[in-house]
C-alpha positions as CSV (number, residue, x, y, z in Angstrom):
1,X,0.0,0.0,0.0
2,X,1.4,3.2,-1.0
3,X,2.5,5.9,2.5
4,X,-0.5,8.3,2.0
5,X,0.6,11.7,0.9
6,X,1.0,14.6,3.1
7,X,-0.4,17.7,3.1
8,X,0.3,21.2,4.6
9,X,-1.3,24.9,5.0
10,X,0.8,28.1,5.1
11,X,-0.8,31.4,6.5
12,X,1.1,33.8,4.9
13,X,2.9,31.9,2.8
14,X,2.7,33.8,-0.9
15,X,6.4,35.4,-0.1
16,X,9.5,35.9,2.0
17,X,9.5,33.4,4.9
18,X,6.2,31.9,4.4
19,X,7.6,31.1,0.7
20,X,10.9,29.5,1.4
21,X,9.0,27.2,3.8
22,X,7.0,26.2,1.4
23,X,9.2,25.4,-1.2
24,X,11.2,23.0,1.7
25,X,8.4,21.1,2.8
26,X,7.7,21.0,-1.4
27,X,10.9,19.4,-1.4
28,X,9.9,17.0,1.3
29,X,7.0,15.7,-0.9
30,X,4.5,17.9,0.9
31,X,1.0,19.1,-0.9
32,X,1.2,22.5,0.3
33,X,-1.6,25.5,0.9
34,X,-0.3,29.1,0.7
35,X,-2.8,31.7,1.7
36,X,-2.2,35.5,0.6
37,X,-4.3,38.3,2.4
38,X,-5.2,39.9,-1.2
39,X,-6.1,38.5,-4.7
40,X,-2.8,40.2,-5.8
41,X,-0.7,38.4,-3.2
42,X,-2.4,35.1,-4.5
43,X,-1.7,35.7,-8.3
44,X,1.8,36.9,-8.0
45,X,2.8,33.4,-6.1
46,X,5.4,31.8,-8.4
47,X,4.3,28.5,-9.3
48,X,5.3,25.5,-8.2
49,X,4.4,21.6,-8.5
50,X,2.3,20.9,-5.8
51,X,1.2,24.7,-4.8
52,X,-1.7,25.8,-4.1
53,X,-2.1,29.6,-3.5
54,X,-5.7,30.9,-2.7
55,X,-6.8,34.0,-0.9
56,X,-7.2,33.7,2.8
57,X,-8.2,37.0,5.4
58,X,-7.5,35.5,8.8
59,X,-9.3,38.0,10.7
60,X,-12.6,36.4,9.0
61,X,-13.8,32.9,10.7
62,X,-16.0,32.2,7.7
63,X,-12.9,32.7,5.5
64,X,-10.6,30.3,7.6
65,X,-13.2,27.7,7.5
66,X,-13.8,27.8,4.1
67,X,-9.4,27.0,3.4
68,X,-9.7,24.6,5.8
69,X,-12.7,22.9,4.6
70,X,-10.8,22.5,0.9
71,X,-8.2,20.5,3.1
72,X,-8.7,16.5,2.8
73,X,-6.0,16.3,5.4
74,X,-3.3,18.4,7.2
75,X,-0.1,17.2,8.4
76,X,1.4,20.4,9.3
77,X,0.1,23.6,9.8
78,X,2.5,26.9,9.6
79,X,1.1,30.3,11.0
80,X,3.3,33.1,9.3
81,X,0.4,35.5,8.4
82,X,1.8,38.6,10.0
83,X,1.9,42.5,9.5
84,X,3.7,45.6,10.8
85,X,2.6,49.2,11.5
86,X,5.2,51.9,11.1
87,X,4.8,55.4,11.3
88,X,3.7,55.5,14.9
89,X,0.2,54.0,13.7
90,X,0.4,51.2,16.3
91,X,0.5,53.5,18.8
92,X,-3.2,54.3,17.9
93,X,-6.1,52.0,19.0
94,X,-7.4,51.2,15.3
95,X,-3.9,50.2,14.3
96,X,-3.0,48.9,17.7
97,X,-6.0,46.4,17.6
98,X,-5.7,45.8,13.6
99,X,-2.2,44.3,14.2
100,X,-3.4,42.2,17.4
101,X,-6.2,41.2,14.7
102,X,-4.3,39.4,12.3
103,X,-0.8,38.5,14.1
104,X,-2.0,36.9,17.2
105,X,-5.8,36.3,17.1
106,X,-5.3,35.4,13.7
107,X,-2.8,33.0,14.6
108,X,-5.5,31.2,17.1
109,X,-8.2,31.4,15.0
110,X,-6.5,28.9,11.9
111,X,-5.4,26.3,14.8
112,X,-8.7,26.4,16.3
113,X,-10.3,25.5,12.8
114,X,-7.5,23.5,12.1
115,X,-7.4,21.0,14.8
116,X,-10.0,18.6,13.8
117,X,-7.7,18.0,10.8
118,X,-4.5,18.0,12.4
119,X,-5.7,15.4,15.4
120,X,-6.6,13.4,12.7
121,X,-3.1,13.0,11.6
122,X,-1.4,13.6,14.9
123,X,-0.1,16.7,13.0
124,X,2.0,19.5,14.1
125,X,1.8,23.4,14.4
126,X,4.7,26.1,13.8
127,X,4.1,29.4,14.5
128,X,6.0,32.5,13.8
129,X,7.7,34.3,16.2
130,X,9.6,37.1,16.6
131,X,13.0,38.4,18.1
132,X,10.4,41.1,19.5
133,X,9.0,38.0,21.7
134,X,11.7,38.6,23.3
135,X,12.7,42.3,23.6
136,X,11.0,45.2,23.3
137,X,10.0,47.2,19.9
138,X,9.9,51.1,20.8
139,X,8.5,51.9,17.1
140,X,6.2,48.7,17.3
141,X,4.0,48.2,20.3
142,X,1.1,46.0,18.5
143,X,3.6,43.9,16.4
144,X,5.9,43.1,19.9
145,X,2.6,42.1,21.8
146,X,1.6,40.1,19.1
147,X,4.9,38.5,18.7
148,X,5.4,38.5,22.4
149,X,1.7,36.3,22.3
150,X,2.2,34.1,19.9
151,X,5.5,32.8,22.2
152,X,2.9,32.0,24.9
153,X,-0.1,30.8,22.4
154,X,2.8,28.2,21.4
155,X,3.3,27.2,24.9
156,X,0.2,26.8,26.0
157,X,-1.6,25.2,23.0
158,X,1.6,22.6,23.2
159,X,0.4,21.7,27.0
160,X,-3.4,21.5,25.9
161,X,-3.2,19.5,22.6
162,X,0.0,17.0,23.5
163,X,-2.7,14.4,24.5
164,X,-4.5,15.1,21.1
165,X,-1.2,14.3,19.1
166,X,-0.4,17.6,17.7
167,X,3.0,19.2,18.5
168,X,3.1,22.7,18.4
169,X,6.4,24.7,18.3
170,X,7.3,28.2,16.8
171,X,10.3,30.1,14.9
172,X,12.0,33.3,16.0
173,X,13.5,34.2,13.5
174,X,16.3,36.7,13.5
175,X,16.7,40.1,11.3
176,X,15.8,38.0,7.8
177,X,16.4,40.1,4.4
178,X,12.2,40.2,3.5
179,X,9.7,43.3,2.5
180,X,9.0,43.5,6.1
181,X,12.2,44.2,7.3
182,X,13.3,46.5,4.3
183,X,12.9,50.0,6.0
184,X,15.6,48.4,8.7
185,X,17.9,47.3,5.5
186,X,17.8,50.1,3.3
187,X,19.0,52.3,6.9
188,X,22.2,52.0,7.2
189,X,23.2,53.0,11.0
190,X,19.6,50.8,11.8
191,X,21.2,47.8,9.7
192,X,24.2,48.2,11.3
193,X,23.3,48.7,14.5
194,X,21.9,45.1,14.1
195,X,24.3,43.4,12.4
196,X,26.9,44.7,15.0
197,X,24.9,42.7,17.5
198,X,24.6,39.6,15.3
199,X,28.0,37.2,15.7
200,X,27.3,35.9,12.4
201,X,28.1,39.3,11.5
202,X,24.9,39.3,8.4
203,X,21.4,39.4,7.5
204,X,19.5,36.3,7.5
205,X,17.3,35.0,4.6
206,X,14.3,32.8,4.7
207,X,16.1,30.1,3.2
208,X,18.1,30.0,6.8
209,X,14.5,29.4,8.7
210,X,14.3,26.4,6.1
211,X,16.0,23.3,8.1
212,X,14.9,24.0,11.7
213,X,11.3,24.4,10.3
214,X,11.4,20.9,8.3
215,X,13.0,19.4,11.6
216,X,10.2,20.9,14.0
217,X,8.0,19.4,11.7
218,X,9.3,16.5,11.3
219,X,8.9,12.9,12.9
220,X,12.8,13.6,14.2
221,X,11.1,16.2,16.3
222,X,7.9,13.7,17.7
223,X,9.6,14.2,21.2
224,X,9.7,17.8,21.1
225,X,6.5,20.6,21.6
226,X,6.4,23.9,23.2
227,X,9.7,25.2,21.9
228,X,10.3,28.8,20.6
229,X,13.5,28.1,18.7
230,X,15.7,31.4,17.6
231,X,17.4,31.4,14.1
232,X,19.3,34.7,14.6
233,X,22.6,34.1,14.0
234,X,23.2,34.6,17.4
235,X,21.4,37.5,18.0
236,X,19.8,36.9,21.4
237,X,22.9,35.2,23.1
238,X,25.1,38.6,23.3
């Protein structure tokens, strides 16, 4: 009898980190779901064997239940929908709330839906975290609470679902080269600010987050849930 395939969903996962995780677990023989927040987002994913790209708000239950509900099975479910307010906007109540809305509640809201599926296959979770779960962001309050959440959301949802099977772990990554992190690039004291704090001495890429996502997904990884694993070069250890 042939192994049955498996199958994966990606919040977030049209470009930059969301992307590169994608094409790994691709490489892994994964079906895999991206979800973009627009129509644009959706129609500018590159293709790819085995990708499916479809529009996905996750601020909208009806929304997340309809993805899900397209889903046969789920193996692994990745939360890297995420966005950022600059400008001082998070430090307003609208923009304060919108980023709570989609980073963290967000976040909860797909593995609520998702969990029928993913006890079904004694699946696993991996969220996106943040070196701002961590430390503070004096620019970003909304996107450092959020981030800050999602740490805690990993924890606890690990010590509530073990008995169900599911394994739920997050990423923190470090300063990666993607759209959200361009402002912080293209400044050169902010960049190097950072980079003289890195020991690696560089930028990350999402192709870096690639290996100890696959592993937390991974059966080589069946022993380990609640973990908020940081791939920053070093970042947080000086």
């Amino acid at each position: 009898m042939d192994t049955p395939s498996r199958s994966a969903l990606i919040t977030g996962g049209t470009g930059g980190i969301g992307l590169a995780l994608a094409r790994g677990l691709l490489g892994q023989g994964y079906a895999v779901t991206v979800t973009g927040a627009t129509d644009a987002e959706v129609a500018a994913t590159p293709p790819h064997a085995g990708l499916r790209a479809v529009a996905l708000d996750v601020t909208q239950a009806d929304d997340v239940a309809r993805v899900v509900a397209t889903l046969p099975e789920l193996d692994v479910l990745v939360n890297a929908a995420g966005i950022i307010l600059r400008g001082g906007r998070e430090f307003e109540i609208d923009g304060f709330e919108r980023v709570i809305q989609v980073n963290l509640i967000g976040t909860m809201r797909v593995c609520l839906a998702a969990r029928p599926a993913l006890m079904a296959r004694r699946g696993a979770v991996l969220n996106l975290a943040s070196m701002l779960s961590f430390v503070g962001g004096p620019a970003v309050p909304a996107y450092s609470a959020s981030k800050g959440g999602i740490a805690q959301l990993t924890k606890s949802l690990a010590a509530s679902w073990a008995p169900d099977g599911i394994r739920v772990n997050a990423l923190a990554p470090g300063w990666i080269t993607t759209e959200l992190t361009r402002p912080l690039q293209e400044d050169p004291a902010r960049s190097q600010a950072l980079l003289s704090r890195t020991p690696m001495g560089r930028w990350g890429t999402p192709q870096d987050l690639v290996g100890a996502a696959l592993f937390l997904c991974s059966e080589a990884a069946g022993f380990v849930t609640g973990v908020v694993l940081p791939v920053d070069g070093g970042y947080l250890a000086v």
